[in-house]
TORLUM-190248 format. One record per residue (C-alpha): x, y, z; residue number from 1; residue in three letters. Coordinates in pm, 1 decimal, m for minus. Layout:
SITE	u	v	w	seke	paro
SITE	X	Y	Z	NUM	ALA;
...
end
This chain:
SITE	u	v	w	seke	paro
SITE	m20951.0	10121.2	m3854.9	1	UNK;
SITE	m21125.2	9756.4	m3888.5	2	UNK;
SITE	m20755.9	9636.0	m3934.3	3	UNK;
SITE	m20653.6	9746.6	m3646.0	4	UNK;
SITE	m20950.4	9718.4	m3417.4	5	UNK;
SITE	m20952.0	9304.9	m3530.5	6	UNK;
SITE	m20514.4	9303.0	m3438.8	7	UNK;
SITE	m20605.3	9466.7	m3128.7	8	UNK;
SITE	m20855.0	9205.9	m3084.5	9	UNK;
SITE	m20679.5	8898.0	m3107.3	10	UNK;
SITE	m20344.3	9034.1	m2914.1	11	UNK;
SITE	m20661.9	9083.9	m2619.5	12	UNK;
SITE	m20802.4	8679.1	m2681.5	13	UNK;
SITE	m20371.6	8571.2	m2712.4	14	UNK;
SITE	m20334.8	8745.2	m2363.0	15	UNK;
SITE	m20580.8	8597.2	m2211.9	16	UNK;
SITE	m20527.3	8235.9	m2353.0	17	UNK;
SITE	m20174.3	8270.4	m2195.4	18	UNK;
SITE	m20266.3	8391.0	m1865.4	19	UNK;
SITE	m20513.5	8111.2	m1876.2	20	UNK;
SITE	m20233.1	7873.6	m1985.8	21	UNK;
SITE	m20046.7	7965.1	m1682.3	22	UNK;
SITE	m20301.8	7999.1	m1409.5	23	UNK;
SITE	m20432.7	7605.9	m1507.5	24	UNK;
SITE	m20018.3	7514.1	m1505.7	25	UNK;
SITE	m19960.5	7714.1	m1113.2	26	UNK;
SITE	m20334.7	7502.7	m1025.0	27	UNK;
SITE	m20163.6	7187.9	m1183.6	28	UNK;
SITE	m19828.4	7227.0	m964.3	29	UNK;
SITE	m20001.7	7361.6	m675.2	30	UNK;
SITE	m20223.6	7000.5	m612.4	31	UNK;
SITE	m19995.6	6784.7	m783.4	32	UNK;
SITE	m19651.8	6901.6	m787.2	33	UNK;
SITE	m19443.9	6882.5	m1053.8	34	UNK;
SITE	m19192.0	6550.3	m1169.8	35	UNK;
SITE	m18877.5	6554.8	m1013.8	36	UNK;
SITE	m18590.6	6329.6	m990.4	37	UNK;
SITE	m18601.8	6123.9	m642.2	38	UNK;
SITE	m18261.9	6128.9	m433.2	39	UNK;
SITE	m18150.3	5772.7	m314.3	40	UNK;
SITE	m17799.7	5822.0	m204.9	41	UNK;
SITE	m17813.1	5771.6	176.5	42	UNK;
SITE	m17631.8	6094.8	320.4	43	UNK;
SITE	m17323.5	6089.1	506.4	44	UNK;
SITE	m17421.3	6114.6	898.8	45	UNK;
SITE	m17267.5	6065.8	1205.1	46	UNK;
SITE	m17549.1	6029.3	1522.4	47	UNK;
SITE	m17401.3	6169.7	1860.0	48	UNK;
SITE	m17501.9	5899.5	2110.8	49	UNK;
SITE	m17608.4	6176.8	2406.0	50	UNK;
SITE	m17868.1	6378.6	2172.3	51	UNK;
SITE	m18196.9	6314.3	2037.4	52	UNK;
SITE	m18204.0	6327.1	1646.1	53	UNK;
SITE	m18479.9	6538.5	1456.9	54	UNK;
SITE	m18522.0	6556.7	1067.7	55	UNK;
SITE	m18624.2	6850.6	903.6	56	UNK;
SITE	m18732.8	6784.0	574.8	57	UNK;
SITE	m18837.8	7090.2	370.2	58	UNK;
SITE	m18851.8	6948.0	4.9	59	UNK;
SITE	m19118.1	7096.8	m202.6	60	UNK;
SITE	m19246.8	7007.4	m572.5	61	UNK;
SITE	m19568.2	7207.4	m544.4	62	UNK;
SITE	m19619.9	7533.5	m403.9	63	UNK;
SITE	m19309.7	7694.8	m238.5	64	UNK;
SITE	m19375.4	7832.4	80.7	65	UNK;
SITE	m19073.2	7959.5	88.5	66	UNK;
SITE	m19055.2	8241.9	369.2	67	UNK;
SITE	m19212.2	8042.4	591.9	68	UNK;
SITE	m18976.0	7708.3	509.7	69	UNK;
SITE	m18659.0	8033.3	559.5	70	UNK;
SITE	m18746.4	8131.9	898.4	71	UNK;
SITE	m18857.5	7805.0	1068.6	72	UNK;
SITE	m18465.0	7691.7	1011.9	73	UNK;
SITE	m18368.6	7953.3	1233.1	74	UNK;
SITE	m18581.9	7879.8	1474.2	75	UNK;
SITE	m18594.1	7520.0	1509.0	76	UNK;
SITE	m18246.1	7566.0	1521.1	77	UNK;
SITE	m18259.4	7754.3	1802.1	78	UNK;
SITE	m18474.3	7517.1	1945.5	79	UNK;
SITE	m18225.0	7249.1	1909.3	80	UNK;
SITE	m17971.5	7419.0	2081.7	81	UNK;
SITE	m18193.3	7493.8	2384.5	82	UNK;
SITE	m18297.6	7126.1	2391.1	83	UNK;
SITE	m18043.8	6948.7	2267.7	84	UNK;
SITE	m18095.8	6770.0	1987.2	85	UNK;
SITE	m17896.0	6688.6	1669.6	86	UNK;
SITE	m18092.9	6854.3	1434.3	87	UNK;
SITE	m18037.6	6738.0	1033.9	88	UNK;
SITE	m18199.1	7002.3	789.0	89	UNK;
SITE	m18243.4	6845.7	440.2	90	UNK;
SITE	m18420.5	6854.1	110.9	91	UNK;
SITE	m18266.9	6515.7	2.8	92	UNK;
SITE	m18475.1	6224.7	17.5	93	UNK;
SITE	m18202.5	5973.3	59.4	94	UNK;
SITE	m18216.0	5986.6	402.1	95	UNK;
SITE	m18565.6	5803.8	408.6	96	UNK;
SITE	m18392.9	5452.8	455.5	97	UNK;
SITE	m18442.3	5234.2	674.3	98	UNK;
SITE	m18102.9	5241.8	886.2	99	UNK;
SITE	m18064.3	5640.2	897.3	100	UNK;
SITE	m18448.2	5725.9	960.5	101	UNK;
SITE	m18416.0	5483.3	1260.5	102	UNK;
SITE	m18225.3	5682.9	1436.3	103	UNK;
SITE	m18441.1	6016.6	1471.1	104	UNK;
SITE	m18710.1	6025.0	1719.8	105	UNK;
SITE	m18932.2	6283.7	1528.1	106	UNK;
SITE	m18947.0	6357.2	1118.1	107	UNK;
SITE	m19075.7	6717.3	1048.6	108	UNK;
SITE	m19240.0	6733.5	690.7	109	UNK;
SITE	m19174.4	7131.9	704.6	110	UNK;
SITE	m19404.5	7296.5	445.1	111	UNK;
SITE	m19330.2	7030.0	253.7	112	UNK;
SITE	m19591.7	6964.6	m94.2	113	UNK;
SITE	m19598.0	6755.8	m352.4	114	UNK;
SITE	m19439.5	6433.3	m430.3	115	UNK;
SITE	m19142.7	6449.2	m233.9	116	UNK;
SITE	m19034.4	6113.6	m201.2	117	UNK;
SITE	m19071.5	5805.9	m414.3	118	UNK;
SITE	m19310.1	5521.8	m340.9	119	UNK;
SITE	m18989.3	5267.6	m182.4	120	UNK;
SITE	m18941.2	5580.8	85.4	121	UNK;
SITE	m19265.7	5641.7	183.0	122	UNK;
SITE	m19304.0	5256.2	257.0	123	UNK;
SITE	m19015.4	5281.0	508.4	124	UNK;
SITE	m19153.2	5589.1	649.7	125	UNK;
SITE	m19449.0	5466.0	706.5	126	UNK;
SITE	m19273.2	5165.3	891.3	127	UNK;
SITE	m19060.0	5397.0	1063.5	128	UNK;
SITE	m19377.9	5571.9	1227.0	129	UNK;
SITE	m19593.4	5218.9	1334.4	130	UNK;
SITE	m19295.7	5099.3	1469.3	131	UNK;
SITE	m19225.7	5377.0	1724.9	132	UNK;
SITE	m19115.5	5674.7	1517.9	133	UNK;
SITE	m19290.7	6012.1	1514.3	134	UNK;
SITE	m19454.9	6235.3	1180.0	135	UNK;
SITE	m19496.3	6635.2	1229.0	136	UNK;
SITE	m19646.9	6794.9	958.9	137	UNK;
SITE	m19638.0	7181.4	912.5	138	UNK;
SITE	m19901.8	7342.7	738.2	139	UNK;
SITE	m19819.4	7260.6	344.0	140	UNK;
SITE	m19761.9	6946.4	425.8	141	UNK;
SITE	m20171.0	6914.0	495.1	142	UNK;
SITE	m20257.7	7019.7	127.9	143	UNK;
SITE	m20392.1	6779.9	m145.4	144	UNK;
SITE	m20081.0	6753.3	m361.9	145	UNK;
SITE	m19937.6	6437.6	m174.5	146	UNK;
SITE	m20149.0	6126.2	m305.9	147	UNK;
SITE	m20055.5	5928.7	m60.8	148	UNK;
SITE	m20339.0	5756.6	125.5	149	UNK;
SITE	m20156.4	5646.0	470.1	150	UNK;
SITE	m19993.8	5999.5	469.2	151	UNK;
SITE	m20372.5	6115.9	488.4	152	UNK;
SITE	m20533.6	5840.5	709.0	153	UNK;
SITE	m20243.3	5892.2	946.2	154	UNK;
SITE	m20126.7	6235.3	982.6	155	UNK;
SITE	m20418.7	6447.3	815.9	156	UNK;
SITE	m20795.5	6265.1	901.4	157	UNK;
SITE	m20894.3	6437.7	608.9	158	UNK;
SITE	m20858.9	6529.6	240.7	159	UNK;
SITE	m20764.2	6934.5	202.1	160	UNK;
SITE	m21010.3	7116.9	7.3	161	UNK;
SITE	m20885.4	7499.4	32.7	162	UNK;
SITE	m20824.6	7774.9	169.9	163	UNK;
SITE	m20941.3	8138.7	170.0	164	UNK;
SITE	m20904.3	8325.9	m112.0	165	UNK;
SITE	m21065.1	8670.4	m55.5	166	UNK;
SITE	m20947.1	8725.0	265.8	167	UNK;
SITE	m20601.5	8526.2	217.8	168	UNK;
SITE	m20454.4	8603.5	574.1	169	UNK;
SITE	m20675.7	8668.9	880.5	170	UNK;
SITE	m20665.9	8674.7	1239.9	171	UNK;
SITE	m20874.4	8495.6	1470.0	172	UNK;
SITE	m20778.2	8361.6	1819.4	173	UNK;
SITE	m20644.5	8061.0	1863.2	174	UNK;
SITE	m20829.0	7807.7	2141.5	175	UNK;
SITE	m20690.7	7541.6	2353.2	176	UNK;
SITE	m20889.2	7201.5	2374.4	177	UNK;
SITE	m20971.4	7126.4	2709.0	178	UNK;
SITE	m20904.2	6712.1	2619.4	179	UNK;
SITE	m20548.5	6802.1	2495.2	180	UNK;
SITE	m20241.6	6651.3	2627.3	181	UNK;
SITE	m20085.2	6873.4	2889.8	182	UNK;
SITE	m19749.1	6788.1	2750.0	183	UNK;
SITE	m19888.4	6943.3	2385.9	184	UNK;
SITE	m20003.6	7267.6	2567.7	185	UNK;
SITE	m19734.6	7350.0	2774.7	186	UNK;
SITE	m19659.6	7739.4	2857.6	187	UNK;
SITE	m19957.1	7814.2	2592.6	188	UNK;
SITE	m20266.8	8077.6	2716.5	189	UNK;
SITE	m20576.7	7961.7	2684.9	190	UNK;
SITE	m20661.8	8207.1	2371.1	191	UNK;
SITE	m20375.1	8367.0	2170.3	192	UNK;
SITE	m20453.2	8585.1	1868.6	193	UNK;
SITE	m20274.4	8487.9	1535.4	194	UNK;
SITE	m20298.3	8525.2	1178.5	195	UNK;
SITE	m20252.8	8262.4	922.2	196	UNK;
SITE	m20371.9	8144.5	562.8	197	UNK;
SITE	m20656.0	7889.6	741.2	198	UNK;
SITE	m20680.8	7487.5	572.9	199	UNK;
SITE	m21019.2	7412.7	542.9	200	UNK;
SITE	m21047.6	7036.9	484.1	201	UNK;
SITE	m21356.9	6832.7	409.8	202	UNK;
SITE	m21382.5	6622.0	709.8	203	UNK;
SITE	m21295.0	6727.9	1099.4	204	UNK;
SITE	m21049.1	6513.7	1201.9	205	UNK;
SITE	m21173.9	6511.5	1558.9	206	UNK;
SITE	m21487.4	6237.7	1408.4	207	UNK;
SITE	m21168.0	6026.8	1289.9	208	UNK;
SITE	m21025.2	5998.6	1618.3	209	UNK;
SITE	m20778.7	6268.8	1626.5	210	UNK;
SITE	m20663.0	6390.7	1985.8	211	UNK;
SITE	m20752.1	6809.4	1875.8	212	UNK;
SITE	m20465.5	7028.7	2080.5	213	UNK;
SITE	m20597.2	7351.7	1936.6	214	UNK;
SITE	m20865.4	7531.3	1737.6	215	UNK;
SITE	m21038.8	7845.4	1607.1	216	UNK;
SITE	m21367.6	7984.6	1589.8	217	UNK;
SITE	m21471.6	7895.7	1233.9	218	UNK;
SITE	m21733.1	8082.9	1244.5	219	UNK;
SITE	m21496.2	8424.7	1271.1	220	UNK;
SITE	m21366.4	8355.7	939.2	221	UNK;
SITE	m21452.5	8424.8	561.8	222	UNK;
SITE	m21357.4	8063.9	462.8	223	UNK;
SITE	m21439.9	8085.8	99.0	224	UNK;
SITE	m21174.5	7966.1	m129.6	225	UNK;
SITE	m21411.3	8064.8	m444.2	226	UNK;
SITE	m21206.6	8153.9	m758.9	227	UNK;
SITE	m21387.1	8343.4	m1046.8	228	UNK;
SITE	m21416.4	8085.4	m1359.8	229	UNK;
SITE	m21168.2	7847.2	m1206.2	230	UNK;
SITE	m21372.0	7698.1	m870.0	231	UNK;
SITE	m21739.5	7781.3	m790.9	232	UNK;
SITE	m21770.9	7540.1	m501.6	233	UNK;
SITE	m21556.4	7640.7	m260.0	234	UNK;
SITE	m21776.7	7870.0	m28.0	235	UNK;
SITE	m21802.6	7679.4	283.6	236	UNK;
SITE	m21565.0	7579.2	593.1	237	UNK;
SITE	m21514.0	7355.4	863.8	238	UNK;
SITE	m21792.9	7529.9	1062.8	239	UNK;
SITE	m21740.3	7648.0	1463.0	240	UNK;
SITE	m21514.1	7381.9	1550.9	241	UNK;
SITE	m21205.1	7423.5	1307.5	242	UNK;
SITE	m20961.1	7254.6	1451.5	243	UNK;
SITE	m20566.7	7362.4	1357.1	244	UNK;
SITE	m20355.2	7121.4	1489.9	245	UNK;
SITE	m20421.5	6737.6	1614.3	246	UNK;
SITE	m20201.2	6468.8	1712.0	247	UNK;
SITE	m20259.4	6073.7	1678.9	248	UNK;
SITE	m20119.6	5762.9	1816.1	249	UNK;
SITE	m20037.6	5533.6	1492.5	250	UNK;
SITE	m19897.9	5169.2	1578.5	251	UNK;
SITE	m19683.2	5259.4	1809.1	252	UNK;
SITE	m19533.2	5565.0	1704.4	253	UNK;
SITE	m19712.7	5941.7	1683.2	254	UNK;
SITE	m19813.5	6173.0	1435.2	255	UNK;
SITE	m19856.0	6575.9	1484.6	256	UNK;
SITE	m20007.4	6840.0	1243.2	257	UNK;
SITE	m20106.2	7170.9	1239.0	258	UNK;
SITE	m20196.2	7383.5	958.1	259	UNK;
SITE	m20086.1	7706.4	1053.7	260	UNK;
SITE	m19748.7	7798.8	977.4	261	UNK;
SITE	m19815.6	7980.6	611.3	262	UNK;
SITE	m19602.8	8280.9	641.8	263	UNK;
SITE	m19249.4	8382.8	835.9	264	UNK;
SITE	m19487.9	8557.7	1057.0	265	UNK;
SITE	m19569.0	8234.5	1236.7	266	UNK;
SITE	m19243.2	8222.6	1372.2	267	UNK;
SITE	m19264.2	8509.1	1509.2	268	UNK;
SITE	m19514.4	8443.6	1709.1	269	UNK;
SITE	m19407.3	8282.2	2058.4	270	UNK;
SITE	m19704.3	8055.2	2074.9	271	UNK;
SITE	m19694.5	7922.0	1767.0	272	UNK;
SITE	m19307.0	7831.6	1799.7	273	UNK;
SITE	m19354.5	7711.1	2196.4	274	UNK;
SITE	m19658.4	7446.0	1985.7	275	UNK;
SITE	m19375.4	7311.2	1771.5	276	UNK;
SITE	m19121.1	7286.9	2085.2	277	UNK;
SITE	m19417.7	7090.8	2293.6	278	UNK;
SITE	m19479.0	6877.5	1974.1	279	UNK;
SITE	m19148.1	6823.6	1920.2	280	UNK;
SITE	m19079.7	6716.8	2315.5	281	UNK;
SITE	m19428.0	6509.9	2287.4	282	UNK;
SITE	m19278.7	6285.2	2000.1	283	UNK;
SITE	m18973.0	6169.0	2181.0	284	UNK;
SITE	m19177.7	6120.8	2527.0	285	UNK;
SITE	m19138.5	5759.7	2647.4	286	UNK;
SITE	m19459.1	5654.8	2800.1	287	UNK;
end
């Protein structure tokens, strides 16, 4: 009985040391992202001269968002068709060189965590941007697995910190800001209801000089990211004014992100997808 009461025993402590093992490796790849192999090969493209170009770039070395990445392809296809624009969908970092990126008038980081392009590439996106190019960022691409500082200064205002755990997906409504540009807000209610895995970061990017387009109540939220053993100090939010998507002038070029956008769900909603169309249109507006 002892003999197999002390087996029994250490099969229970083995289990749980491996279920450990793997929870601290999915909390490793989920804010760092694993290693990969950058792509350098510059793709083989030919621009139409009567179209405007947009990249979307859905590479991911942390956590894979991977409905979500599925079904905005169809729709921001769709979207290109209606607007006309030559639309390049990639996950190969090659084409962040200087010539190719030139040529696009907006770069959508779609979903897109962890390290996904070496330190050479980020350089020349960063010069694409302050010299008249645009940044979106969609929702993953807000988390804390980039470590890249201008990528936070520039797109996000803030560092990530988490998002709910308890109450993963919840519905709130959605609020226009009154100071956002009419261009940004086009054919979007004042108030729309959606539901969505809500970014909490530690600063509100509005203090940093962010231009806010929309927020929620944060208030009408269970923010708490707490996780039992594994994070203790994650029960707070952004308070009432939680903004969800803000837009900045950098150099002269523009940057656009909103953290919703967790689930193929977004894309189904219209106001959610009409947000990306106006952000899209806002990037290649000539002022």
């Amino acid at each position: 009985m002892k003999k197999i009461l002390k087996i029994t025993l250490w099969s229970v402590l083995i289990i749980i040391m491996l279920l450990a093992g793997l929870m601290a490796v999915f909390l490793y790849k989920v804010k760092n992202g694993f290693p990969v192999s950058y792509e350098t090969d510059a793709p083989k493209l030919a621009f139409p001269a009567n179209q405007s170009a947009v990249l979307l770039f859905s590479k991911s070395t942390g956590f894979r968002h991977s409905a979500s990445i599925d079904a905005s392809k169809l729709v921001i296809a769709d979207l290109a068709k209606k607007n006309n624009w030559f639309l390049v969908e990639t996950e190969e970092g090659g084409i962040f060189n200087t010539e190719q990126l030139a040529k696009f008038s907006t770069v959508i980081f779609n979903n897109s965590t962890g390290e996904v392009i070496n330190d050479e590439q980020k350089r020349v996106l960063e010069q694409y941007v302050e010299n008249g190019g645009s940044l979106i960022g969609i929702h993953g691409a807000g988390d804390n697995s980039h470590h890249w500082d201008w990528y936070v200064q520039n797109l996000l205002g803030s560092e990530f910190s988490h998002h709910p755990i308890e109450k993963h997906i919840q519905k709130t409504d959605v609020l226009l800001d009154n100071q956002a540009d009419s261009l940004q807000t086009n054919q979007i209610p004042e108030k729309w209801s959606h539901a969505d895995e809500w970014y909490v970061f530690f600063e509100n990017p509005r203090k940093k000089g962010f231009n806010i387009v929309c927020s929620i109540n944060g208030d009408s939220i269970n923010p708490s990211g707490n996780m039992t053993l594994l994070a203790s100090d994650k029960n707070f939010g952004m308070g009432k004014d939680h903004p969800v998507a803000w837009s900045k002038r950098v150099g002269k070029g523009k940057t656009f992100y909103t953290s919703m956008g967790h689930d193929e769900t977004a894309w189904k909603n219209q106001n959610f997808v009409q947000l990306i169309e106006n952000a899209i249109k806002w990037t290649q507006h000539k002022e």
